[in-house]
PDB file with SEQRES, HELIX, SHEET and CRYST1 records, atoms N, CA, C and O in Angstrom:
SEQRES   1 A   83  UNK UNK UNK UNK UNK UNK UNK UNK UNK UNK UNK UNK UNK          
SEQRES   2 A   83  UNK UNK UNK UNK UNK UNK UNK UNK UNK UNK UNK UNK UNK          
SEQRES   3 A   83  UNK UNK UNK UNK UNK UNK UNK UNK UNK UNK UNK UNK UNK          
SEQRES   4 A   83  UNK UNK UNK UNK UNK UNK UNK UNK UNK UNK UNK UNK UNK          
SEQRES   5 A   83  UNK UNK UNK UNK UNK UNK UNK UNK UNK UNK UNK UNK UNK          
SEQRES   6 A   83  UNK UNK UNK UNK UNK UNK UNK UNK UNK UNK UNK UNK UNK          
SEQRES   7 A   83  UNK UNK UNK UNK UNK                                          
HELIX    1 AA1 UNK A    5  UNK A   27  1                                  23    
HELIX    2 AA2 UNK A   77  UNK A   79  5                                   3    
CRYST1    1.000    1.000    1.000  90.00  90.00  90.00 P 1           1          
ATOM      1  N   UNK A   1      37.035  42.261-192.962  1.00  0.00           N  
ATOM      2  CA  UNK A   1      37.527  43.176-191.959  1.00  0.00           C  
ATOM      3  C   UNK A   1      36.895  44.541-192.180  1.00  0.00           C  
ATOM      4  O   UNK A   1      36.225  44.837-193.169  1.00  0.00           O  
ATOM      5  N   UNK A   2      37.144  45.251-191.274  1.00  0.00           N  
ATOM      6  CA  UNK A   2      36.215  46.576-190.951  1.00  0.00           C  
ATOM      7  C   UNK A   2      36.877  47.702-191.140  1.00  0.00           C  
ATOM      8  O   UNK A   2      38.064  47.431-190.957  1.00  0.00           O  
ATOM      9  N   UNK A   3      36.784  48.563-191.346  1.00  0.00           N  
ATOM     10  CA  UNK A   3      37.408  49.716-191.985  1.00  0.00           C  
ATOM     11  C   UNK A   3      38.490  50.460-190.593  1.00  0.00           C  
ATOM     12  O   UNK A   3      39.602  50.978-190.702  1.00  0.00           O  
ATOM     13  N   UNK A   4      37.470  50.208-189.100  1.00  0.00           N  
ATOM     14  CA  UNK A   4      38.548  50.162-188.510  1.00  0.00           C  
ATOM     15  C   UNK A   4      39.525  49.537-187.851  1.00  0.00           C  
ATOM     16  O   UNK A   4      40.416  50.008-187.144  1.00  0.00           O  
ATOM     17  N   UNK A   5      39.173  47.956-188.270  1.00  0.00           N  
ATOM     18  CA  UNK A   5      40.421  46.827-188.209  1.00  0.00           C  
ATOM     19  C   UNK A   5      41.842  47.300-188.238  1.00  0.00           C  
ATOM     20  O   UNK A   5      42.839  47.298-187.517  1.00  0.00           O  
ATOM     21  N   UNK A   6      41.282  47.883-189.937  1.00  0.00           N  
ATOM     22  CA  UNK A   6      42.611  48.049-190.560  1.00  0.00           C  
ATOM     23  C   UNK A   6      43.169  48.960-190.455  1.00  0.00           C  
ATOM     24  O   UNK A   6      44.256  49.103-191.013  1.00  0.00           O  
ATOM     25  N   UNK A   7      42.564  49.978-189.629  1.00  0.00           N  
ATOM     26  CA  UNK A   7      43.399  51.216-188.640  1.00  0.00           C  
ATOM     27  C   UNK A   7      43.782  51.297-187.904  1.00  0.00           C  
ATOM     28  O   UNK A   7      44.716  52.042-187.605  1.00  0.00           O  
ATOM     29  N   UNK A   8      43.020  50.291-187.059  1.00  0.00           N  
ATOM     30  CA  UNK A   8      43.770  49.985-185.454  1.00  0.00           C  
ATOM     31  C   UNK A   8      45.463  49.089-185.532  1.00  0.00           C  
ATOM     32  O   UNK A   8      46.523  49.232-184.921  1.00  0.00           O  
ATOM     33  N   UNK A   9      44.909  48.022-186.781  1.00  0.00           N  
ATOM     34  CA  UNK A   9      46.019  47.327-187.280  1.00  0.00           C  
ATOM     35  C   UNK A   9      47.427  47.541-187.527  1.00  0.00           C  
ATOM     36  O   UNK A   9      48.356  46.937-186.991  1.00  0.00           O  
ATOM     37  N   UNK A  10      47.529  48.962-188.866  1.00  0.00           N  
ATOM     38  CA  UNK A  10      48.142  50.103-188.732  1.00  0.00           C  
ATOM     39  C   UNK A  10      48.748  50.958-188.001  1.00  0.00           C  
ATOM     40  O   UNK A  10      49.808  51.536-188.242  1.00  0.00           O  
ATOM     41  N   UNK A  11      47.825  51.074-186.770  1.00  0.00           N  
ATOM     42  CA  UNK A  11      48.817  51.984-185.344  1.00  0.00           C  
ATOM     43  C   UNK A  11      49.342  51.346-184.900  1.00  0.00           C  
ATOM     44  O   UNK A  11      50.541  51.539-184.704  1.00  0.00           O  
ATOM     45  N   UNK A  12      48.581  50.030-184.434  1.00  0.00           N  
ATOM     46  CA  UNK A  12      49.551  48.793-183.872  1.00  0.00           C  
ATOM     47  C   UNK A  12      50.855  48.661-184.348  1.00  0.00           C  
ATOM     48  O   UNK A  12      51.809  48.646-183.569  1.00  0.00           O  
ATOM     49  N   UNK A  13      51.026  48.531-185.940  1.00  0.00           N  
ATOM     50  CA  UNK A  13      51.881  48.512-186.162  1.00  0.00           C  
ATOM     51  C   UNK A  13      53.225  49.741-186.379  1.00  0.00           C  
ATOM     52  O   UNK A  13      54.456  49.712-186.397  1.00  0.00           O  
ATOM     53  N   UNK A  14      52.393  50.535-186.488  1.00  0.00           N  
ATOM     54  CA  UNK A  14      53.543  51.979-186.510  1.00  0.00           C  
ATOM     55  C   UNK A  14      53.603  52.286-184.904  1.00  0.00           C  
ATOM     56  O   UNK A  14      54.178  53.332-184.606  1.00  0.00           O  
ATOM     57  N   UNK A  15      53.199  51.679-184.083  1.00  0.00           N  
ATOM     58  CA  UNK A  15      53.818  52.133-183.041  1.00  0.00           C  
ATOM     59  C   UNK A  15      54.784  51.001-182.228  1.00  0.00           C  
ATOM     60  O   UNK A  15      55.663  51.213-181.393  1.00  0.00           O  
ATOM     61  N   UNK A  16      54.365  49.908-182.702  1.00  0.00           N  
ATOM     62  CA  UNK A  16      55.616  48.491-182.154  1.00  0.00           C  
ATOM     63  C   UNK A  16      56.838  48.983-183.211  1.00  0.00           C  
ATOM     64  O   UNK A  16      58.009  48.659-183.009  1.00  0.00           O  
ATOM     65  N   UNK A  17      56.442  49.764-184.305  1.00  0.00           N  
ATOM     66  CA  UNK A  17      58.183  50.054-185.051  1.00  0.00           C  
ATOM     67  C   UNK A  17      58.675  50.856-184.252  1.00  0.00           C  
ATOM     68  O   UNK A  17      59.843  50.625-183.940  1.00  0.00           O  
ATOM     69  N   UNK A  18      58.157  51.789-183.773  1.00  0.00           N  
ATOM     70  CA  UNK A  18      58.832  53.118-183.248  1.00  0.00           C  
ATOM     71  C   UNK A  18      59.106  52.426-181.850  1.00  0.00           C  
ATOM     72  O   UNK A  18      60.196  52.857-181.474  1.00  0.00           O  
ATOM     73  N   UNK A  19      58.682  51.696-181.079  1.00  0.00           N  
ATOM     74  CA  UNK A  19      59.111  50.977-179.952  1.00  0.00           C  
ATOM     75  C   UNK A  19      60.657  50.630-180.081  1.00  0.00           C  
ATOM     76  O   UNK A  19      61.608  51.151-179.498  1.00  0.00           O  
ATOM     77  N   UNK A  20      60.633  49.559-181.049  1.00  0.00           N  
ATOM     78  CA  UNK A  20      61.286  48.482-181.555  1.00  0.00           C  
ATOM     79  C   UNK A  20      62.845  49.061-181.716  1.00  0.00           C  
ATOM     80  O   UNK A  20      63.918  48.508-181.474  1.00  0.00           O  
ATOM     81  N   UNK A  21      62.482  50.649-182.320  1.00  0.00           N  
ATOM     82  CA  UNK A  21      63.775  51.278-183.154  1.00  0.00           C  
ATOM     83  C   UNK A  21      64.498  52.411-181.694  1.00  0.00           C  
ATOM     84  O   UNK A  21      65.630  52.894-181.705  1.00  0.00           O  
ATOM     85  N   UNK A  22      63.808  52.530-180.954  1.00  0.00           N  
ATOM     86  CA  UNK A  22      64.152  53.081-179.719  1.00  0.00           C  
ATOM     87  C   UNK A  22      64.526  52.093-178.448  1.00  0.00           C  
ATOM     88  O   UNK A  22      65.259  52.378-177.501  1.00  0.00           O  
ATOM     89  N   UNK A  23      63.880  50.955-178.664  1.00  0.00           N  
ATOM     90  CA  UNK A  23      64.539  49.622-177.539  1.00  0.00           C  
ATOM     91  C   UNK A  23      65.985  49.091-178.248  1.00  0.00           C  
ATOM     92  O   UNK A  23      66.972  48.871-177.545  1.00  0.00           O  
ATOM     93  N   UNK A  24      66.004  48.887-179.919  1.00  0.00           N  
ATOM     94  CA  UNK A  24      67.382  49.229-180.748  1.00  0.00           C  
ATOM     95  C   UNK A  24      68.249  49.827-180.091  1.00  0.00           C  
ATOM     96  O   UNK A  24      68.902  49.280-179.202  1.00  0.00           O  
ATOM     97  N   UNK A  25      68.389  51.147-180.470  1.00  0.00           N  
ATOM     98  CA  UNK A  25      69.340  52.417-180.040  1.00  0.00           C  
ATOM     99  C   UNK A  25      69.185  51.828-178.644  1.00  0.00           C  
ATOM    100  O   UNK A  25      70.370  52.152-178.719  1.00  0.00           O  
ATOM    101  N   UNK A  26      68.976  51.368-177.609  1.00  0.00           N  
ATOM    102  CA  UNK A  26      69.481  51.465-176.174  1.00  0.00           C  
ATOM    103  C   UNK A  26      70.121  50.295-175.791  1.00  0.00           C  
ATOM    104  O   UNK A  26      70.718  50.261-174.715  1.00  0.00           O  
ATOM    105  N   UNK A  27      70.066  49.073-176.724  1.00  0.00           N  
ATOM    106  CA  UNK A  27      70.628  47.680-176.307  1.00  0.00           C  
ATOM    107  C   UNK A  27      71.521  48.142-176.925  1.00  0.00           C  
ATOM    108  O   UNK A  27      72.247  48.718-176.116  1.00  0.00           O  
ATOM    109  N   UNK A  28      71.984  48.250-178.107  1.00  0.00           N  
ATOM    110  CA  UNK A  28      73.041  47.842-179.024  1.00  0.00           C  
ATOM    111  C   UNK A  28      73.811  49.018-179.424  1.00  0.00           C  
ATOM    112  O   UNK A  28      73.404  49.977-180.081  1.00  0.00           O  
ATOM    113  N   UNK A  29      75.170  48.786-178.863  1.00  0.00           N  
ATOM    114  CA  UNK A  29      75.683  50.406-179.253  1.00  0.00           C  
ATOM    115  C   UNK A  29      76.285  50.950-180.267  1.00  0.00           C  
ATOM    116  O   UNK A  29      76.465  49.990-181.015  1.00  0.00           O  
ATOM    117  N   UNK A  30      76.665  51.768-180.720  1.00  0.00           N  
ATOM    118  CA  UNK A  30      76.819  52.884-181.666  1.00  0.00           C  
ATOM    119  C   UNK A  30      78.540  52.343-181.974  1.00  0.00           C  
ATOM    120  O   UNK A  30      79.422  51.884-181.248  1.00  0.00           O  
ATOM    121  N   UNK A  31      78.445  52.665-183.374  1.00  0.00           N  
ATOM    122  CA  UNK A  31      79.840  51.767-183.922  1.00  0.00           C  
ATOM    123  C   UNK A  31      81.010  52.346-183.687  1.00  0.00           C  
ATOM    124  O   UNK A  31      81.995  51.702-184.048  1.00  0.00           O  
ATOM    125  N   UNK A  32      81.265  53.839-182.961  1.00  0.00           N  
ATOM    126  CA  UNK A  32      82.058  54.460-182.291  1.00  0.00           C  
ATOM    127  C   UNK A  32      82.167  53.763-180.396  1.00  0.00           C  
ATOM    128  O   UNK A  32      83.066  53.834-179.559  1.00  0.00           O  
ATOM    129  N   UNK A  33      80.812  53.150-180.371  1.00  0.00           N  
ATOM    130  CA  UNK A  33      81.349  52.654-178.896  1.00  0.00           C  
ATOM    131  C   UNK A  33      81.931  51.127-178.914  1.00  0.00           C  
ATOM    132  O   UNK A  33      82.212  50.469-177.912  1.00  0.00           O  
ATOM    133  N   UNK A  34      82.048  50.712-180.261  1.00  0.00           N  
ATOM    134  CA  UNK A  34      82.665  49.557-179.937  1.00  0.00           C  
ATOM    135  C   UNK A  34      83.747  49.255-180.259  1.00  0.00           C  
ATOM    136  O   UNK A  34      84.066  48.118-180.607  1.00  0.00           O  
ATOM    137  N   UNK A  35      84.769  50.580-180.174  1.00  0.00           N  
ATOM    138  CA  UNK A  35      86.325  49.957-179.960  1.00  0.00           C  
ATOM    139  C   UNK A  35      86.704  49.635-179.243  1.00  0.00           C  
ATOM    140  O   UNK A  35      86.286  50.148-178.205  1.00  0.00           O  
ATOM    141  N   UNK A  36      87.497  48.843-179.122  1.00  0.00           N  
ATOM    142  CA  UNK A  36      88.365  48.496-177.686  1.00  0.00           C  
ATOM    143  C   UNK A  36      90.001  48.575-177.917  1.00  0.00           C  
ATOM    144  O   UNK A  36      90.563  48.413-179.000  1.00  0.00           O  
ATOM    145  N   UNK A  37      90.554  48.826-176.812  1.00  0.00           N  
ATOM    146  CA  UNK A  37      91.741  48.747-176.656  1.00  0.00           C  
ATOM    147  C   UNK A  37      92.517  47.234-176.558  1.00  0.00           C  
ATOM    148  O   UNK A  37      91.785  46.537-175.855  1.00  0.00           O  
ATOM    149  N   UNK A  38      93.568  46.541-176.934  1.00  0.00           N  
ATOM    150  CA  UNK A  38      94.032  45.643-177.070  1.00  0.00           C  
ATOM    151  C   UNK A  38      95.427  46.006-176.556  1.00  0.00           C  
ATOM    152  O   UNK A  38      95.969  47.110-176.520  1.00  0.00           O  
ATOM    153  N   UNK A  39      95.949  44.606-176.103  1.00  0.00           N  
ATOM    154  CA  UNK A  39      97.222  44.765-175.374  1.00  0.00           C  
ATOM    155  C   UNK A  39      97.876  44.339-176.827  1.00  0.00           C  
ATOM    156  O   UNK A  39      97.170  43.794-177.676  1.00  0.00           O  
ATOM    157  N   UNK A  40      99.667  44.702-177.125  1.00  0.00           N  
ATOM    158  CA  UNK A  40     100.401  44.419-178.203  1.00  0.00           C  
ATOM    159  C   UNK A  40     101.315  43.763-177.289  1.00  0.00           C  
ATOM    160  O   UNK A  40     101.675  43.998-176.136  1.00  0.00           O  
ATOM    161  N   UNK A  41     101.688  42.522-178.481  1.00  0.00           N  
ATOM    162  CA  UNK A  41     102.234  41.423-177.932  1.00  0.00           C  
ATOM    163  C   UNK A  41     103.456  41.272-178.373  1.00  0.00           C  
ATOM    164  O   UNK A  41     103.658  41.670-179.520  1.00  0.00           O  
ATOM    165  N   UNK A  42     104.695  40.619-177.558  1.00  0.00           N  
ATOM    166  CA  UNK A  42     105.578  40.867-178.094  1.00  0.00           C  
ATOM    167  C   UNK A  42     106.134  40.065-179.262  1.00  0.00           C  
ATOM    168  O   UNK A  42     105.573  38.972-179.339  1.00  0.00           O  
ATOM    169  N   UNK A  43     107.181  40.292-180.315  1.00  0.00           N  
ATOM    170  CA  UNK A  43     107.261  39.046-181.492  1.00  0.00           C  
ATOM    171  C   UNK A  43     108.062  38.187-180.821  1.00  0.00           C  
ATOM    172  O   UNK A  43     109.069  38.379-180.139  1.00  0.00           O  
ATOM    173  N   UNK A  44     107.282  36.918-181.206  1.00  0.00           N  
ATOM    174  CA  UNK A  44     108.215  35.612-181.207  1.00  0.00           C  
ATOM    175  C   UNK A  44     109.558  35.472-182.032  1.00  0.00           C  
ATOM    176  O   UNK A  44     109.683  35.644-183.245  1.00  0.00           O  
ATOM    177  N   UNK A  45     110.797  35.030-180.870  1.00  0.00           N  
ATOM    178  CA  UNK A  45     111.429  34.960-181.614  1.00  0.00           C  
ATOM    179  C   UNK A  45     111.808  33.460-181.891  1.00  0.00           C  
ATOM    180  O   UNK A  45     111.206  32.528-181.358  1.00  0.00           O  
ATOM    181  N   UNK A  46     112.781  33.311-182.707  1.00  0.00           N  
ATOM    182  CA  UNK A  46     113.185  31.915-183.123  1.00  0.00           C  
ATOM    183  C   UNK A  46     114.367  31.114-182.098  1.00  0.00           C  
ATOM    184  O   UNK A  46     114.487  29.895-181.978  1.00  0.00           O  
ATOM    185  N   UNK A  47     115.098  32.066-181.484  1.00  0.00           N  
ATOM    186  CA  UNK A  47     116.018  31.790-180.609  1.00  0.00           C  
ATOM    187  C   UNK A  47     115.439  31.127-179.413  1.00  0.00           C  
ATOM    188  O   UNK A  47     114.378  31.517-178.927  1.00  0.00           O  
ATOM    189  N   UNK A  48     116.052  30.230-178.979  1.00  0.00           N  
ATOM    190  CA  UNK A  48     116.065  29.041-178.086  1.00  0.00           C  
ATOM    191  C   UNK A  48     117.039  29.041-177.063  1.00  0.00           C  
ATOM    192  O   UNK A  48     117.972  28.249-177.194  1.00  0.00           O  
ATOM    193  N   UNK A  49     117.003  29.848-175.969  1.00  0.00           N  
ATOM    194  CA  UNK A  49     118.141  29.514-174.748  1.00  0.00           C  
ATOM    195  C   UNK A  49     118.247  27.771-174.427  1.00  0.00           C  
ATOM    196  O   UNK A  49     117.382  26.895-174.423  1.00  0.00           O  
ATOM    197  N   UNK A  50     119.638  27.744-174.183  1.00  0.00           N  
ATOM    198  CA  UNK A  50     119.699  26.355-173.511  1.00  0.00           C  
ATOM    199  C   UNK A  50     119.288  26.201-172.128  1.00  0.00           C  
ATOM    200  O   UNK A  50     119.574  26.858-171.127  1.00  0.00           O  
ATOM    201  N   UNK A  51     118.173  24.665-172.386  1.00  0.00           N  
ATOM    202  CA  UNK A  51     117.859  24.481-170.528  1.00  0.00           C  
ATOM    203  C   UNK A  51     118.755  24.539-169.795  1.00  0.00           C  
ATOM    204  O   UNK A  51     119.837  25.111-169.925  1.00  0.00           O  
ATOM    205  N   UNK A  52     118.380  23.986-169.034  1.00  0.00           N  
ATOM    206  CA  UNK A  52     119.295  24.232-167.510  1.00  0.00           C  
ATOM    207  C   UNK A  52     120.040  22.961-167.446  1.00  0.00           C  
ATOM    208  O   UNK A  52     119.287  21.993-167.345  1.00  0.00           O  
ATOM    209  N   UNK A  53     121.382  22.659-167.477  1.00  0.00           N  
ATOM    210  CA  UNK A  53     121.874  21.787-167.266  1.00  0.00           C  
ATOM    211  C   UNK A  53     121.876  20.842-165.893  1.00  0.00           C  
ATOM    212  O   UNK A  53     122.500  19.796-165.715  1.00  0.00           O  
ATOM    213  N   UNK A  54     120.899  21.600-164.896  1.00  0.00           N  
ATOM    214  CA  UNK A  54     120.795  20.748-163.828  1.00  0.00           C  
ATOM    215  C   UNK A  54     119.331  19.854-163.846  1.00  0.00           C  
ATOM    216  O   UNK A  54     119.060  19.076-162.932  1.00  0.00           O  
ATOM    217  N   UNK A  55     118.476  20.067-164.958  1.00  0.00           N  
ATOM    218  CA  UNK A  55     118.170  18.788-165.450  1.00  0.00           C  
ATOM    219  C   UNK A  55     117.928  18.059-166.912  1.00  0.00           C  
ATOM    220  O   UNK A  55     117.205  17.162-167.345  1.00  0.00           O  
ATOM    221  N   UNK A  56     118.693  18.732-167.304  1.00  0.00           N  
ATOM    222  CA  UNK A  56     119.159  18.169-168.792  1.00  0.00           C  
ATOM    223  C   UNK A  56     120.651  17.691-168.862  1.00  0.00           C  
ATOM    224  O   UNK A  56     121.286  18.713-169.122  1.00  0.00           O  
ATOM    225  N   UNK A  57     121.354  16.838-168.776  1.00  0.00           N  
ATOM    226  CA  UNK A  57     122.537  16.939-168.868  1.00  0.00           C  
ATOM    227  C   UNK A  57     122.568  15.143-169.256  1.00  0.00           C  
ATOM    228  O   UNK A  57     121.629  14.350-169.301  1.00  0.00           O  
ATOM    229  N   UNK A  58     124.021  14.933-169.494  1.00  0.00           N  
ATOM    230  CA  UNK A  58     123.936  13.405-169.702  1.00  0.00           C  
ATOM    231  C   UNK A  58     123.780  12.252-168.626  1.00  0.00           C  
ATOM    232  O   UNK A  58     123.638  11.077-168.964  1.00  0.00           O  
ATOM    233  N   UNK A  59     123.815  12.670-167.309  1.00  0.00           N  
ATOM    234  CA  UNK A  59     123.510  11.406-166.408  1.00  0.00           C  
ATOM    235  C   UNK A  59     121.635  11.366-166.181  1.00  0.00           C  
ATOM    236  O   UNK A  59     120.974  10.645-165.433  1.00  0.00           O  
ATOM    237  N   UNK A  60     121.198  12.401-167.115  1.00  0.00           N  
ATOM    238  CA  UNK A  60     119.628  12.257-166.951  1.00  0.00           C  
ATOM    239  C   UNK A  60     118.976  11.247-167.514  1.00  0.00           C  
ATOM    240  O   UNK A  60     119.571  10.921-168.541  1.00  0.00           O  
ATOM    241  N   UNK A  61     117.331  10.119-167.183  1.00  0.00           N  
ATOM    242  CA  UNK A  61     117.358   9.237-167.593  1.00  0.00           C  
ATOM    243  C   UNK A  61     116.276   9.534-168.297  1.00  0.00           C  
ATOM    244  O   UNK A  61     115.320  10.098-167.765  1.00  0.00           O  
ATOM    245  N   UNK A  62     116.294   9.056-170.096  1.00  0.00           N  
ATOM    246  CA  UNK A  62     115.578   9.480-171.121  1.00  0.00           C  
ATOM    247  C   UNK A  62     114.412   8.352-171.182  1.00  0.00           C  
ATOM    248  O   UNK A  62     114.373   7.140-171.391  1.00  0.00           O  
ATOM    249  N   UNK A  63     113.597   9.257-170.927  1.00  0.00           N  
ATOM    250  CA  UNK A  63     112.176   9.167-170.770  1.00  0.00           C  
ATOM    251  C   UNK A  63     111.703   7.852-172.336  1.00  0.00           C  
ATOM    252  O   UNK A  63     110.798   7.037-172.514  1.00  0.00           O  
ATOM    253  N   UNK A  64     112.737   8.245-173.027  1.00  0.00           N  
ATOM    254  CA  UNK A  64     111.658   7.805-174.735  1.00  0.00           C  
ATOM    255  C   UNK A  64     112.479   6.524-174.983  1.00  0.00           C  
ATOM    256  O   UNK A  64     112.785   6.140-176.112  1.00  0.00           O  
ATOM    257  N   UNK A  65     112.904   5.722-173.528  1.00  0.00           N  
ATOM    258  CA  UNK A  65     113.671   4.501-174.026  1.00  0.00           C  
ATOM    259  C   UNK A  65     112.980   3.411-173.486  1.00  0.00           C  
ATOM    260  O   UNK A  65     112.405   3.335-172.400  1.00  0.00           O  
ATOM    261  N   UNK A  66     113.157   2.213-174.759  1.00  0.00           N  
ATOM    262  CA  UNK A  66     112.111   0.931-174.414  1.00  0.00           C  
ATOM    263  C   UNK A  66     112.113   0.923-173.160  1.00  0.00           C  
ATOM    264  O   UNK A  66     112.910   1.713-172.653  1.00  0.00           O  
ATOM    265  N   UNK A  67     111.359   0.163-172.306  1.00  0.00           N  
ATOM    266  CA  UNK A  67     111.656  -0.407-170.657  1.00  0.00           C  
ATOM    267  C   UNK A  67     111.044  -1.905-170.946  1.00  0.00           C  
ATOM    268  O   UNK A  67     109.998  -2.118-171.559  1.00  0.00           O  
ATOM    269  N   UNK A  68     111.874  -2.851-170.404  1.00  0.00           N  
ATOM    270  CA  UNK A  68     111.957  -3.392-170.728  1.00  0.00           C  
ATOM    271  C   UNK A  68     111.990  -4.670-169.041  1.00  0.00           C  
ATOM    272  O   UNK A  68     112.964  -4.616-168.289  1.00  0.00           O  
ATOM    273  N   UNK A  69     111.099  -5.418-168.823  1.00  0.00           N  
ATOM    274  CA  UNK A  69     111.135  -6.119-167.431  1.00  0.00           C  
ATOM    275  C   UNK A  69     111.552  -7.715-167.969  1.00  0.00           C  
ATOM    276  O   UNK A  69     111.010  -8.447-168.796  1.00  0.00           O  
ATOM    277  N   UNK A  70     112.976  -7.929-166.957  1.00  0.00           N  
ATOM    278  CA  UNK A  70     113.003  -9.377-167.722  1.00  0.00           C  
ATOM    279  C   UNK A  70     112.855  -9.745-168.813  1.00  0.00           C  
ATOM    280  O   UNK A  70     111.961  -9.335-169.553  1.00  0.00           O  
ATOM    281  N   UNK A  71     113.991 -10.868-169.213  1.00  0.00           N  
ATOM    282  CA  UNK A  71     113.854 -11.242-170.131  1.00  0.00           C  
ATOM    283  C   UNK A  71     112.660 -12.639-170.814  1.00  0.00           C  
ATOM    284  O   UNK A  71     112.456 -13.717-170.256  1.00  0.00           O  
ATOM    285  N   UNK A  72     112.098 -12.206-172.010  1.00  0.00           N  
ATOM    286  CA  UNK A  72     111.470 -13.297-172.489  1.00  0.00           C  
ATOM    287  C   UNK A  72     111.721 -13.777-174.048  1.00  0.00           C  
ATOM    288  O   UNK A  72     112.099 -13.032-174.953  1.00  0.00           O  
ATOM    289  N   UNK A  73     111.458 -15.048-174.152  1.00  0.00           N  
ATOM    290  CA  UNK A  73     111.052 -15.235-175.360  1.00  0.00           C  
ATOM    291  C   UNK A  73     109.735 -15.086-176.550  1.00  0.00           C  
ATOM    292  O   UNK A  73     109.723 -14.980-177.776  1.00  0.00           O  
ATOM    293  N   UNK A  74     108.553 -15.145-175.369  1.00  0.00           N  
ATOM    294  CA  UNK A  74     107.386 -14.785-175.837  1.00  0.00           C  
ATOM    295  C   UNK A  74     107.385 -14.035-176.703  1.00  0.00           C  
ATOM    296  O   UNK A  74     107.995 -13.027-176.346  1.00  0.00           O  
ATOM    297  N   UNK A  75     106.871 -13.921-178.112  1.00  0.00           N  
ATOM    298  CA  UNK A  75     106.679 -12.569-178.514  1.00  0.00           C  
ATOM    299  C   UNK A  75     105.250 -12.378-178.436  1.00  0.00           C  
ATOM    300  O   UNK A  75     104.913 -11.198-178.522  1.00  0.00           O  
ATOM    301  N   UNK A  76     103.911 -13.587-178.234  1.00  0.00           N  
ATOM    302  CA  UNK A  76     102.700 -13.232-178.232  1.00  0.00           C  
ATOM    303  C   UNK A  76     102.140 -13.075-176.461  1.00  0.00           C  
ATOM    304  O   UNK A  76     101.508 -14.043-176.038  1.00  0.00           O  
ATOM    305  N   UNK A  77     102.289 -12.326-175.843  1.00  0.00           N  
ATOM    306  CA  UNK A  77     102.226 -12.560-174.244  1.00  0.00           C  
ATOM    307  C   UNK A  77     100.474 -12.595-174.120  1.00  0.00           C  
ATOM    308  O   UNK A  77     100.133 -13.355-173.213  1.00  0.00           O  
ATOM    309  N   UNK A  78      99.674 -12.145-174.610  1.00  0.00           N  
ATOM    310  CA  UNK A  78      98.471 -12.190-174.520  1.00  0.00           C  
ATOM    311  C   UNK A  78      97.764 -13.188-175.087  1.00  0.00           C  
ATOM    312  O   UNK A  78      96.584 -13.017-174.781  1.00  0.00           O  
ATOM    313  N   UNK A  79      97.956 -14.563-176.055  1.00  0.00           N  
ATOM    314  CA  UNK A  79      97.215 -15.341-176.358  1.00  0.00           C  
ATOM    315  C   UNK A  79      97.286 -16.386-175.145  1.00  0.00           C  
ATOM    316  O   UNK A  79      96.971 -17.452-175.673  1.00  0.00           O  
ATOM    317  N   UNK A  80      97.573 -16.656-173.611  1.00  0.00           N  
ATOM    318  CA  UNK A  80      97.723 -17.820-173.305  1.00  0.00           C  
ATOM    319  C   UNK A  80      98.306 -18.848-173.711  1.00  0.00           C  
ATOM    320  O   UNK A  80      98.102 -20.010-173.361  1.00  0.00           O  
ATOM    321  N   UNK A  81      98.878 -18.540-174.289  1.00  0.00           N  
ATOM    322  CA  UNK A  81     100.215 -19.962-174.966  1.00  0.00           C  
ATOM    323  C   UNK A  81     101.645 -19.414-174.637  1.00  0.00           C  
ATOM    324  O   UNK A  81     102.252 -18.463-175.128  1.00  0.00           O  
ATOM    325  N   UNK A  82     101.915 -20.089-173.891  1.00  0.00           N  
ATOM    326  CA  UNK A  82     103.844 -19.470-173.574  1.00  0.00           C  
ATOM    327  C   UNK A  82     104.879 -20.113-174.437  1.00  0.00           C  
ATOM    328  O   UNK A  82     104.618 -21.253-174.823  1.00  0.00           O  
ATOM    329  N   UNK A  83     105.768 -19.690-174.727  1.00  0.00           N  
ATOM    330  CA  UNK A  83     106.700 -20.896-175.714  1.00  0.00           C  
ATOM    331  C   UNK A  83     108.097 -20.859-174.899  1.00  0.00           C  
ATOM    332  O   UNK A  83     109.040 -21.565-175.257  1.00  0.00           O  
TER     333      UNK A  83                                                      
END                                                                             
């Protein structure tokens, strides 16, 4: 290389830093601009109002009970063999 390779090389490069550090500062902002405000939430409490008795009550029909169609003896209904 040539004596002024390595000068041109040099500006090239001291001037893509000084680019680089001024395209910096304009994307990315300053650690005072990045607070933000946040909403405060209220505390959870542990207390539990009672539902509404117009659909919780005892003539309601509970969802988490066998159902059950006709009676069988089968207990294997999927092998094709009935007993």
């Amino acid at each position: 290389m040539k004596q002024k390779d390595i000068a041109l090389i040099i500006v090239i490069a001291a001037v893509s830093g000084i680019l680089s550090l001024v395209v910096g500062h304009l994307v990315f902002a300053a650690p005072k601009d990045r607070q933000q405000k946040v909403e405060v939430v209220d505390v959870i409490s542990t207390d539990f109002a009672a539902p509404d008795s117009k659909y919780f009550n005892s003539k309601s029909i509970n969802p988490t009970q066998l159902i059950r169609i006709g009676e069988t003896a089968n207990t294997t209904p999927f092998n094709g063999i009935s007993q």
